[in-house]
VMD Tcl script that builds the backbone (N, CA, C; Angstrom):
set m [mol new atoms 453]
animate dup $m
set s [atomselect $m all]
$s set {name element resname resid chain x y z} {
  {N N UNK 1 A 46.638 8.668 15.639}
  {CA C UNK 1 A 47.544 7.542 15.615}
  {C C UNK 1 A 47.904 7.186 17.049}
  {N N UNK 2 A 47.735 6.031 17.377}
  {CA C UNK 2 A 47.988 5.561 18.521}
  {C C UNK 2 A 49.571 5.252 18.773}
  {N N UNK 3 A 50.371 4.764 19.581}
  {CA C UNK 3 A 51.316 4.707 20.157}
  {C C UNK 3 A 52.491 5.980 19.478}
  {N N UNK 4 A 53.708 4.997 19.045}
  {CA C UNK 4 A 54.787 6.046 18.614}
  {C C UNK 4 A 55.598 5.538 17.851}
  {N N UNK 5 A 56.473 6.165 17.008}
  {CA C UNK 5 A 57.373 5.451 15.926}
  {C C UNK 5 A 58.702 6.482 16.088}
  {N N UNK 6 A 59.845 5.735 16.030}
  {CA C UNK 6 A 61.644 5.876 16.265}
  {C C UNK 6 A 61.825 5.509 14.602}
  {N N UNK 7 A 61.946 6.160 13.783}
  {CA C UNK 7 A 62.034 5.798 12.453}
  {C C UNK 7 A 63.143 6.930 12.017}
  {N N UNK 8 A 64.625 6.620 11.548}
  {CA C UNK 8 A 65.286 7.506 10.890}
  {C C UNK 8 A 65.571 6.883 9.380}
  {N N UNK 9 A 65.860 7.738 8.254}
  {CA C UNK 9 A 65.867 7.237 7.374}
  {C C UNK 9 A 67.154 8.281 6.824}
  {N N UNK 10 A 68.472 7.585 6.567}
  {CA C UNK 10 A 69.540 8.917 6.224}
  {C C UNK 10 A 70.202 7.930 5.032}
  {N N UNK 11 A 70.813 9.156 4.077}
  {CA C UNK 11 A 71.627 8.547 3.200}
  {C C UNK 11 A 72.788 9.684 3.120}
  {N N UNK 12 A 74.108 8.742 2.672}
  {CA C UNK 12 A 74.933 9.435 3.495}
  {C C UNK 12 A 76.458 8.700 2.582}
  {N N UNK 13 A 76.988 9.063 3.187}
  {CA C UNK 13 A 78.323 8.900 2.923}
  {C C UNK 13 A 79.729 8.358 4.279}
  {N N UNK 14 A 80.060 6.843 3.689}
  {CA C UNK 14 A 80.755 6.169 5.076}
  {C C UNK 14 A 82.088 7.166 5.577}
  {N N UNK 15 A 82.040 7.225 6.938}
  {CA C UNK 15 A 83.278 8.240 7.185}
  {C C UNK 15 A 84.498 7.361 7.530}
  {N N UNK 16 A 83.772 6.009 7.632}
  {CA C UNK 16 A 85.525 5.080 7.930}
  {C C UNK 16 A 84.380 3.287 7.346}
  {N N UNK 17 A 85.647 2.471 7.337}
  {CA C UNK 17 A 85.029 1.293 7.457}
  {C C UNK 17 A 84.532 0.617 8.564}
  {N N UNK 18 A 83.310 -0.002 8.377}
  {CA C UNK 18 A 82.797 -0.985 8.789}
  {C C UNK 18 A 83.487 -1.748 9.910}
  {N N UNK 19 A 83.722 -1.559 11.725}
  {CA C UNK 19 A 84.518 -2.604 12.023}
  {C C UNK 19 A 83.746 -3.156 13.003}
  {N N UNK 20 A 83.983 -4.734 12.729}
  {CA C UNK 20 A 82.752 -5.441 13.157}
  {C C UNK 20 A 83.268 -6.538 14.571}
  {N N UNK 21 A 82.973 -6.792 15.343}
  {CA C UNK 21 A 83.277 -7.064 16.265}
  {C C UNK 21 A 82.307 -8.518 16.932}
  {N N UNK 22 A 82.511 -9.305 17.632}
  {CA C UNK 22 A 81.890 -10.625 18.337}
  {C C UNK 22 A 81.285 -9.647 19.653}
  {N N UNK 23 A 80.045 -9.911 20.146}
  {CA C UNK 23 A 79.450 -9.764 21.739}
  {C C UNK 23 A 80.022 -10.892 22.455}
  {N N UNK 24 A 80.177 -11.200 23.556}
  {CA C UNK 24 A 80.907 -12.676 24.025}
  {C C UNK 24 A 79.922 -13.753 23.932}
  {N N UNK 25 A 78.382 -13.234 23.662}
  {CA C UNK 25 A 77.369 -13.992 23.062}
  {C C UNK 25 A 77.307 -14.869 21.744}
  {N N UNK 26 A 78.387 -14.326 21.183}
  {CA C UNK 26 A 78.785 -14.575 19.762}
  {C C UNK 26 A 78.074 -14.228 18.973}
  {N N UNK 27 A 77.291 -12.893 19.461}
  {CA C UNK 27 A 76.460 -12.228 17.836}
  {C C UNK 27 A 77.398 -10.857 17.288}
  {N N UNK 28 A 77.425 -10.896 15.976}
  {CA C UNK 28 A 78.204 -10.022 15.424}
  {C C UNK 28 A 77.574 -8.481 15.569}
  {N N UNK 29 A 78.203 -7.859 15.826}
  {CA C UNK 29 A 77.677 -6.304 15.480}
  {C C UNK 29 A 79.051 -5.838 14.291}
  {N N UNK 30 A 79.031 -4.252 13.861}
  {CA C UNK 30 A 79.594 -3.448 13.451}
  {C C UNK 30 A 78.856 -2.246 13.213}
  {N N UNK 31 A 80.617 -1.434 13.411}
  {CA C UNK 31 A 80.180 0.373 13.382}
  {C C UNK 31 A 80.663 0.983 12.949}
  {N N UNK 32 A 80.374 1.882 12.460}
  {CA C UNK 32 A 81.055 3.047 11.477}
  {C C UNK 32 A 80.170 4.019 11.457}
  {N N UNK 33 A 81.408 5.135 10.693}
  {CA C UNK 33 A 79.892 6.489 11.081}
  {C C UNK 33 A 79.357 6.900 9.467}
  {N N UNK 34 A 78.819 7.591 9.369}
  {CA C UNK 34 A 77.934 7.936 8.351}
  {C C UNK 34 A 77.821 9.425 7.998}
  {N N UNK 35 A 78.159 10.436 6.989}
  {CA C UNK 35 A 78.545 11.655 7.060}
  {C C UNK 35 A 77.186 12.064 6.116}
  {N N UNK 36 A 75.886 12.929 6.399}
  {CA C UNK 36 A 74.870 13.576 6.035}
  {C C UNK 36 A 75.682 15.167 5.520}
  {N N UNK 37 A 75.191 15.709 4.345}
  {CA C UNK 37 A 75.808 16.886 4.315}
  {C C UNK 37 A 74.833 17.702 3.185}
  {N N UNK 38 A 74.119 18.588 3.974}
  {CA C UNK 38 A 72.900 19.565 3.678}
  {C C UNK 38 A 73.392 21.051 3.388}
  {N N UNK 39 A 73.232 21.269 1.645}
  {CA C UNK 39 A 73.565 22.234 0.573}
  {C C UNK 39 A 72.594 23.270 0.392}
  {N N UNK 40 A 72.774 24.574 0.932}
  {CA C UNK 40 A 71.841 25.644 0.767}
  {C C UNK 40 A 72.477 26.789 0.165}
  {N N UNK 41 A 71.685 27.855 -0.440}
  {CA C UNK 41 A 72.033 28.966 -0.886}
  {C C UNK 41 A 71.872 30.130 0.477}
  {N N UNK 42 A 72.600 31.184 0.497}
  {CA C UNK 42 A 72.144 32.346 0.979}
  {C C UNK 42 A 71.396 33.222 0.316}
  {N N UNK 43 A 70.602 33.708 1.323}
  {CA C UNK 43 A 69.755 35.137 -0.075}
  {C C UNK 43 A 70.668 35.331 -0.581}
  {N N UNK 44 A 71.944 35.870 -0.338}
  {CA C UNK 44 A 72.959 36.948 -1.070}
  {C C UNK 44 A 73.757 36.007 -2.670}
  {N N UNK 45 A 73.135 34.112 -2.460}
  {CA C UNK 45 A 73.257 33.809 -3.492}
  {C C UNK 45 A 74.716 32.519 -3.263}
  {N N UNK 46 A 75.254 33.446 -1.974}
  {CA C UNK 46 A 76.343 32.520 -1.490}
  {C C UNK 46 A 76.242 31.018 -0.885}
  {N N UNK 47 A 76.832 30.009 -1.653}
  {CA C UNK 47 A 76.660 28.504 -1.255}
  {C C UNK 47 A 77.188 27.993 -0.120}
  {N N UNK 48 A 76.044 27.356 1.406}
  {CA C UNK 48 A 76.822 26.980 2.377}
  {C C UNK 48 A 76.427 25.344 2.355}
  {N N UNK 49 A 77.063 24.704 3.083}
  {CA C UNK 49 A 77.290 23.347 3.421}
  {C C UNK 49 A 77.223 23.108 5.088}
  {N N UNK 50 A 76.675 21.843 5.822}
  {CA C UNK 50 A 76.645 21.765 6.979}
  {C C UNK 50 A 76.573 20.373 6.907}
  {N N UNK 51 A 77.719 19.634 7.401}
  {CA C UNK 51 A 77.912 18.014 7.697}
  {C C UNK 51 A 77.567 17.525 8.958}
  {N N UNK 52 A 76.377 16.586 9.104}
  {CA C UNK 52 A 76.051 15.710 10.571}
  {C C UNK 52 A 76.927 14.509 10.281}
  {N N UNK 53 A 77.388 14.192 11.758}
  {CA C UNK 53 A 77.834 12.874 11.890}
  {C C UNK 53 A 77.341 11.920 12.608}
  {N N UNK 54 A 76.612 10.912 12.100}
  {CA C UNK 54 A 75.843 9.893 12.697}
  {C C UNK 54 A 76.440 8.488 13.012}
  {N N UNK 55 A 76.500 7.774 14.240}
  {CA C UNK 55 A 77.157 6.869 14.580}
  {C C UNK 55 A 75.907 5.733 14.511}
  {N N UNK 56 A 76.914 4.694 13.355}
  {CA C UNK 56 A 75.629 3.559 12.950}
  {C C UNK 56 A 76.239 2.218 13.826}
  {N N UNK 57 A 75.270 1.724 14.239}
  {CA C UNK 57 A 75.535 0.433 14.611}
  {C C UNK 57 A 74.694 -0.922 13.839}
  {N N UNK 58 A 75.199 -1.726 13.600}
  {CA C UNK 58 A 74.596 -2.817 12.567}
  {C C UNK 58 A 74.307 -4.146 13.371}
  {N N UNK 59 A 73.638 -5.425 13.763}
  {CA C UNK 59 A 73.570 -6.375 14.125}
  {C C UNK 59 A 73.649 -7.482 13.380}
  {N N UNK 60 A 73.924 -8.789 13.640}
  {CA C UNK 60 A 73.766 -10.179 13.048}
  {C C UNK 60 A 74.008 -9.835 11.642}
  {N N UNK 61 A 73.573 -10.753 10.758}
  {CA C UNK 61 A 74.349 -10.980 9.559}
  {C C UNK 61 A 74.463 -9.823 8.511}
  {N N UNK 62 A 73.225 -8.782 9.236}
  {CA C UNK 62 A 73.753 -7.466 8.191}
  {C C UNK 62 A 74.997 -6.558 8.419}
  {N N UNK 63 A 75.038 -6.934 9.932}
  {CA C UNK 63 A 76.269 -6.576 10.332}
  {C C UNK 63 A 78.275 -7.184 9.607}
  {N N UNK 64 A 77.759 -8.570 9.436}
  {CA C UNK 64 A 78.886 -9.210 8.501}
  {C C UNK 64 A 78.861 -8.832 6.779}
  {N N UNK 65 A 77.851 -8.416 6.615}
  {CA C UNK 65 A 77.521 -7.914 5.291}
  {C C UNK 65 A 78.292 -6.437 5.078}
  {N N UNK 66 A 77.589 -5.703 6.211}
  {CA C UNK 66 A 78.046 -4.584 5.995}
  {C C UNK 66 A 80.089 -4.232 6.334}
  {N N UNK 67 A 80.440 -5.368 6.730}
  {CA C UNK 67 A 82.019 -5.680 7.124}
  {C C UNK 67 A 82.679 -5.785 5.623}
  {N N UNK 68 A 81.426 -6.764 5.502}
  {CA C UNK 68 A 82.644 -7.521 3.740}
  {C C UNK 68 A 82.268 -6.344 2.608}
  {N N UNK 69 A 81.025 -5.603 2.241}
  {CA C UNK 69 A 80.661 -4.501 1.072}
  {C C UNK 69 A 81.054 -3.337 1.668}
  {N N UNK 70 A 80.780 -2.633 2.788}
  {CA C UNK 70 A 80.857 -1.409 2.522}
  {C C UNK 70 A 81.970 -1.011 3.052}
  {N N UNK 71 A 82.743 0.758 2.369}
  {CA C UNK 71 A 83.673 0.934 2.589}
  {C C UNK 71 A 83.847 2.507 2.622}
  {N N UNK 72 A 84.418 3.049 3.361}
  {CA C UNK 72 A 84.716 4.098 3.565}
  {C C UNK 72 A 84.260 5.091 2.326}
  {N N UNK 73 A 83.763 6.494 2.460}
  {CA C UNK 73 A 83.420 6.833 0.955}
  {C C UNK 73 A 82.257 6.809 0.166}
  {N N UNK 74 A 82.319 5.253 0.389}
  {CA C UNK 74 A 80.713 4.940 -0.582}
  {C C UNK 74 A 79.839 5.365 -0.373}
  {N N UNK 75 A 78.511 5.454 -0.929}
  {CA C UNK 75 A 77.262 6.073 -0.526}
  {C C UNK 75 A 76.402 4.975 -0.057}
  {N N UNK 76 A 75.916 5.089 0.857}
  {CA C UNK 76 A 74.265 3.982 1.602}
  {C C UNK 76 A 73.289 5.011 1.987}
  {N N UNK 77 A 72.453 4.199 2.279}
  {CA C UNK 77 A 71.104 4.392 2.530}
  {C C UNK 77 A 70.306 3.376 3.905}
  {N N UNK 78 A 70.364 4.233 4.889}
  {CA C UNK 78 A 70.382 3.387 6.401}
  {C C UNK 78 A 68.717 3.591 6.612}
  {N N UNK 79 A 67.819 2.538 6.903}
  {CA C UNK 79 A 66.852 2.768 7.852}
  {C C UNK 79 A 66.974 2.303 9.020}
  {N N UNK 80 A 66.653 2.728 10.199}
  {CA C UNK 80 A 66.971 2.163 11.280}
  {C C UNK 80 A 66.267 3.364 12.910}
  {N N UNK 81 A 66.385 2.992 13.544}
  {CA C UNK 81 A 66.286 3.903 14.469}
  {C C UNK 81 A 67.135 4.664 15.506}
  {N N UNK 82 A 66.874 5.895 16.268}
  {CA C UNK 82 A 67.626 6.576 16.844}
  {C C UNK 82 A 67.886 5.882 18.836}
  {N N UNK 83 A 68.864 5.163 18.494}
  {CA C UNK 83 A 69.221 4.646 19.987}
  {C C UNK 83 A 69.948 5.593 21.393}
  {N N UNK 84 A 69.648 5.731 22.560}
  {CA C UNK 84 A 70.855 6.559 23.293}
  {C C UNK 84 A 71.242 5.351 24.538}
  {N N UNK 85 A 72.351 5.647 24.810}
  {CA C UNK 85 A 73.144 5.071 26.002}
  {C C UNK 85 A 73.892 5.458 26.783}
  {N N UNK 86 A 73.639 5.494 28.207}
  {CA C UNK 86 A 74.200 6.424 29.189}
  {C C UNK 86 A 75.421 5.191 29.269}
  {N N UNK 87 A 76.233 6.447 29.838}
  {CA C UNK 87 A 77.719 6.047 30.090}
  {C C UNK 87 A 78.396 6.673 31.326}
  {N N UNK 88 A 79.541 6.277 31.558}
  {CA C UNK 88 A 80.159 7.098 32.724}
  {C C UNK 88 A 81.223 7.199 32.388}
  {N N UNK 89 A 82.445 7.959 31.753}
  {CA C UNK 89 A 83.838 8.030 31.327}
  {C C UNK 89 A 84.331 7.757 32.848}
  {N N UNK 90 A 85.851 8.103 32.296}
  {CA C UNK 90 A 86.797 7.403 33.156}
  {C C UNK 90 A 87.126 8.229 33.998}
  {N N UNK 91 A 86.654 9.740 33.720}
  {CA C UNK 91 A 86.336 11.094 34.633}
  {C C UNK 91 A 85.466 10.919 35.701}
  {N N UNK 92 A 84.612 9.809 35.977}
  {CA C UNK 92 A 83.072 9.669 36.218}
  {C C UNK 92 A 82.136 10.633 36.064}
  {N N UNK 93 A 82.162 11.282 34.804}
  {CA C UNK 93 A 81.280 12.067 33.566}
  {C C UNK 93 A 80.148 11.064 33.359}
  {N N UNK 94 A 79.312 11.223 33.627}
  {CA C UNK 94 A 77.842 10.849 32.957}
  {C C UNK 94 A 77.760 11.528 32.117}
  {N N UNK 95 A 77.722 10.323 30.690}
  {CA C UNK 95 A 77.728 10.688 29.291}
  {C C UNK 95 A 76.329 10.118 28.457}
  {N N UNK 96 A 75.834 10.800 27.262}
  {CA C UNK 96 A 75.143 10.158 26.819}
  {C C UNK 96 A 75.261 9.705 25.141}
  {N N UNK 97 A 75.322 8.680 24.631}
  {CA C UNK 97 A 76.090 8.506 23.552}
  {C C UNK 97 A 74.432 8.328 22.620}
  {N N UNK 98 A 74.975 8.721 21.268}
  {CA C UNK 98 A 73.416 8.714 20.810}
  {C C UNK 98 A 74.148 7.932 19.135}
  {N N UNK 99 A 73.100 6.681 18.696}
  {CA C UNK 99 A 73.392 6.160 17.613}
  {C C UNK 99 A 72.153 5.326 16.751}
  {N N UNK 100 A 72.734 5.107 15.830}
  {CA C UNK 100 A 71.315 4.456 14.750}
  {C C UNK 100 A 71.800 3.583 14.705}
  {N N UNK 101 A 70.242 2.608 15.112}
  {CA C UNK 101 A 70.731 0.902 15.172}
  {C C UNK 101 A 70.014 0.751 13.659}
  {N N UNK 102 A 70.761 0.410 13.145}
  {CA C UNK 102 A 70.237 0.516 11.839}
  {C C UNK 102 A 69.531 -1.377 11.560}
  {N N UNK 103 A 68.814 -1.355 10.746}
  {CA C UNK 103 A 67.698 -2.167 10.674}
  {C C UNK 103 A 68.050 -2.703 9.544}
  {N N UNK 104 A 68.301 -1.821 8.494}
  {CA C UNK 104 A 68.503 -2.336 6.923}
  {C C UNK 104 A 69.497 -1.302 6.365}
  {N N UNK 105 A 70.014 -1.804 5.473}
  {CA C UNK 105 A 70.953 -0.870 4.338}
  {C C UNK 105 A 71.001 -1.238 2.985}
  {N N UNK 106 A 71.071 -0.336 2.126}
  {CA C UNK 106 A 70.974 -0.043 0.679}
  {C C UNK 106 A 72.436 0.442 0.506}
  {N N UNK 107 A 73.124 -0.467 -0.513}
  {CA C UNK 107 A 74.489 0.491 -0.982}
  {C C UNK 107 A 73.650 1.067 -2.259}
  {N N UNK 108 A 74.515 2.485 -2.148}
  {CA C UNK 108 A 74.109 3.619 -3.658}
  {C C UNK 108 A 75.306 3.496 -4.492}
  {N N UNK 109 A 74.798 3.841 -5.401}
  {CA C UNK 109 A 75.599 4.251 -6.592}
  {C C UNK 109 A 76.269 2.824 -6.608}
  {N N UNK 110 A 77.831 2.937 -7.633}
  {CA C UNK 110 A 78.138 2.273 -8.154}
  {C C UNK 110 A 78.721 0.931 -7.397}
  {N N UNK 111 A 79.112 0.008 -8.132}
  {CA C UNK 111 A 79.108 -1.252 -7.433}
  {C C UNK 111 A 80.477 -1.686 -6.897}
  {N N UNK 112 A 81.556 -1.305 -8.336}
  {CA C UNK 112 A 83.010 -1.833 -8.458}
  {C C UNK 112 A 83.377 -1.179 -7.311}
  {N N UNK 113 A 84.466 -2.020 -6.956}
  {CA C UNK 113 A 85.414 -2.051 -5.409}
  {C C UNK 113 A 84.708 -1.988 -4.087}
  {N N UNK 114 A 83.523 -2.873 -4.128}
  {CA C UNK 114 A 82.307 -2.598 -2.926}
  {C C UNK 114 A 83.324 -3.692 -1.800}
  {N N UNK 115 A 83.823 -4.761 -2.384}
  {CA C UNK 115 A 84.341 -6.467 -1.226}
  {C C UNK 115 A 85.823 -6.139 -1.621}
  {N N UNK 116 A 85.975 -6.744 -0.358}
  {CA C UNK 116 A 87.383 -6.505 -0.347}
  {C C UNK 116 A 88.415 -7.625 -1.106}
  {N N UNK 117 A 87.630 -8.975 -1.692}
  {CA C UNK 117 A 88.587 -9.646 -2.408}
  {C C UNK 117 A 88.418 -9.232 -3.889}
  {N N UNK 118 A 90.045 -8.980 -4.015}
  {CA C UNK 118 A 90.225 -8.285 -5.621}
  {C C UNK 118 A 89.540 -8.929 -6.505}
  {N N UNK 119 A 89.348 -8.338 -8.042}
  {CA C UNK 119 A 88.839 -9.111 -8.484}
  {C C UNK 119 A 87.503 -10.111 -9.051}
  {N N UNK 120 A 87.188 -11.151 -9.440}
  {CA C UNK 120 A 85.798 -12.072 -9.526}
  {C C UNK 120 A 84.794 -11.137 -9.747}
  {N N UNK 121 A 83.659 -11.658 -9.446}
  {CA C UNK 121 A 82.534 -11.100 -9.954}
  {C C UNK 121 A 81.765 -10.467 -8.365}
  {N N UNK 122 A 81.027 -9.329 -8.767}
  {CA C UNK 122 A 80.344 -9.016 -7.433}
  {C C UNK 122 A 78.995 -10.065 -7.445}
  {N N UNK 123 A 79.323 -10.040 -5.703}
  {CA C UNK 123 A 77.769 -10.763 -5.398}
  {C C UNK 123 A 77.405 -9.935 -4.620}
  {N N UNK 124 A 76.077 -10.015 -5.189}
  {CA C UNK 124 A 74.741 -8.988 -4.382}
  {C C UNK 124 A 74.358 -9.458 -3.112}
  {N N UNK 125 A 74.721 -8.457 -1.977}
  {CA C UNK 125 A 74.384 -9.006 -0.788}
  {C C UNK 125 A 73.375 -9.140 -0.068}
  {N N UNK 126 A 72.877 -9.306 1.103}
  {CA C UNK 126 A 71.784 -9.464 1.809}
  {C C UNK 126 A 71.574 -8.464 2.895}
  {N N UNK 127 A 71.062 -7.465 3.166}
  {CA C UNK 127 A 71.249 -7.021 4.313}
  {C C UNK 127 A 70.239 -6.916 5.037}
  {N N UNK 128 A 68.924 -7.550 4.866}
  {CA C UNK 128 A 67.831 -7.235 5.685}
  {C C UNK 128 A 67.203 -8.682 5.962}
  {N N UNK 129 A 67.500 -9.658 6.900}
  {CA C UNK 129 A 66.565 -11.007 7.109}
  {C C UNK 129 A 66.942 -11.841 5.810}
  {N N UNK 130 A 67.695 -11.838 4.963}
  {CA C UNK 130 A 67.928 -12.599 3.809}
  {C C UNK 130 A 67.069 -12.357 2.670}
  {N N UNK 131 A 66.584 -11.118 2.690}
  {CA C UNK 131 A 66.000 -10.487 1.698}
  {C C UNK 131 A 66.887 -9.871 0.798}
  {N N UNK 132 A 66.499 -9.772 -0.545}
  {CA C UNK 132 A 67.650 -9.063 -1.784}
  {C C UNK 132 A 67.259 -7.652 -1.584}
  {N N UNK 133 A 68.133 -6.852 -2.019}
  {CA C UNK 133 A 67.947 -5.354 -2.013}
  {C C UNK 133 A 66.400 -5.390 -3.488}
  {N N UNK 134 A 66.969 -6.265 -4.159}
  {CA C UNK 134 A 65.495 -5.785 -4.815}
  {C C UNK 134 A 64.779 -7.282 -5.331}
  {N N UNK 135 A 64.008 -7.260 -5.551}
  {CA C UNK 135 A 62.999 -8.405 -5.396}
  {C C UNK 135 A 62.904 -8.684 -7.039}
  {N N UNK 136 A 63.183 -9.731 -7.301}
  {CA C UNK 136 A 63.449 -10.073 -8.881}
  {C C UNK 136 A 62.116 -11.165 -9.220}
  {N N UNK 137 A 61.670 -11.664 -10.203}
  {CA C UNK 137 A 60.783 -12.132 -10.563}
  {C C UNK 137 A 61.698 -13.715 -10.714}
  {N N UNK 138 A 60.514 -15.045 -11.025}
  {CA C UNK 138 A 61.791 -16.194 -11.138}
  {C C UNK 138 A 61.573 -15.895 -12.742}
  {N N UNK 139 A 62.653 -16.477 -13.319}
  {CA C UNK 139 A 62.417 -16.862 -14.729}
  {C C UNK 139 A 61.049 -17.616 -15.593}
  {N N UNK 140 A 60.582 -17.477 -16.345}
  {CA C UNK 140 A 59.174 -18.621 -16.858}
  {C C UNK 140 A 59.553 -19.599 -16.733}
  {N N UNK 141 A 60.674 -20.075 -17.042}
  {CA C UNK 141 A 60.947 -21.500 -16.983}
  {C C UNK 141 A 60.838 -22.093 -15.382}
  {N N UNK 142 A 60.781 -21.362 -14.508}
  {CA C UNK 142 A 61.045 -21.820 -13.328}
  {C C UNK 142 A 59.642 -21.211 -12.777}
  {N N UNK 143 A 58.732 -21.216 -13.121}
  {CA C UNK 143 A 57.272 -21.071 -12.616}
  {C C UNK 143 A 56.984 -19.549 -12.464}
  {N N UNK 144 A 57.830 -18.521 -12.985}
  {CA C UNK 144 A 57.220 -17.407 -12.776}
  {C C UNK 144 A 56.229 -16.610 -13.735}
  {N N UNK 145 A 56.069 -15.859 -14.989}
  {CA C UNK 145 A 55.353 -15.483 -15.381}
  {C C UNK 145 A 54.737 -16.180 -16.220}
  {N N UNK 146 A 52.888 -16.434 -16.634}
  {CA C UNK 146 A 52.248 -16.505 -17.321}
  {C C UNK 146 A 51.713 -16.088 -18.355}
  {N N UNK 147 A 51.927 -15.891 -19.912}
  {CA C UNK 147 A 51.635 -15.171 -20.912}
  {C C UNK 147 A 50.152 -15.276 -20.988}
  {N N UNK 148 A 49.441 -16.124 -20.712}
  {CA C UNK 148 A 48.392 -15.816 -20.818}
  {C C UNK 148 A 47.540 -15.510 -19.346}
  {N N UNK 149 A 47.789 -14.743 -18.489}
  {CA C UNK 149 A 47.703 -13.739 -17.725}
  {C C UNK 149 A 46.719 -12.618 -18.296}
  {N N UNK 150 A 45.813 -11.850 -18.308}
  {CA C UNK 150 A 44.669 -11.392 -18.824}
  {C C UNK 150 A 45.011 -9.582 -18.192}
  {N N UNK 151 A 46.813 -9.662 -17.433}
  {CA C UNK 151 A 46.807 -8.504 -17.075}
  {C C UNK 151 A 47.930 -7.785 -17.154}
}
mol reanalyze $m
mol bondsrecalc $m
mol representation Tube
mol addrep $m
């Protein structure tokens, strides 16, 4: 395989909400972190637990998406890649901050209390280029399936 691939793929659990912010460019980002938590036995039979904390960053309109649905708690499903950024604190510490620019997101599990206005009906959001989380067929009436199709 020729060149190289930055590909993380985590599902996880939000450790705060979504807070989304303007660049002075006026493109939206938002961030929040994301809590991974990996369940093993000991030989001796005894159950341990070990929680990563991953700092997600979101861009443009999945970024406003991910402001208005997701919420602290819930479960997602991030693809995206592993970003780092040097820094200098206010110590002049050269720091290096490490985060997933995440690309796309999947909310898991259940739906109720995903938006923050009470109430109405949920709408299914967009989070990848204006693509649906899942790809629906049109109705027959509206040019999609053929019964006499041979397959």
């Amino acid at each position: 395989m020729s060149g190289s691939l930055n590909k993380v793929i985590l599902i996880g659990n939000l450790g705060k909400d979504p807070e989304l912010k303007m660049t002075p460019s006026g493109q939206p980002l938002a961030r929040f972190s994301l809590a991974t938590t990996e369940t093993w036995r000991t030989p001796s039979g005894e159950k341990q637990q070990k929680t990563e904390w991953h700092n997600i960053v979101v861009w443009g309109k999945q970024a406003e998406t991910a402001e208005k649905y997701l919420r602290k708690g819930k479960q997602v499903m991030i693809e995206g890649r592993i970003q780092y950024r040097d820094y200098t604190d206010q110590s002049g510490v050269k720091k290096v901050y490490t985060e997933i620019r995440c690309d796309n997101f999947v909310m898991l599990g259940r739906m109720e209390d995903s938006s923050r206005q009470g109430g109405g009906s949920y709408e299914r959001p967009t989070a990848s280029g204006g693509q649906d989380y899942e790809d629906h067929a049109p109705p027959p009436s509206q040019g999609g399936f053929d019964d006499d199709i041979p397959f």
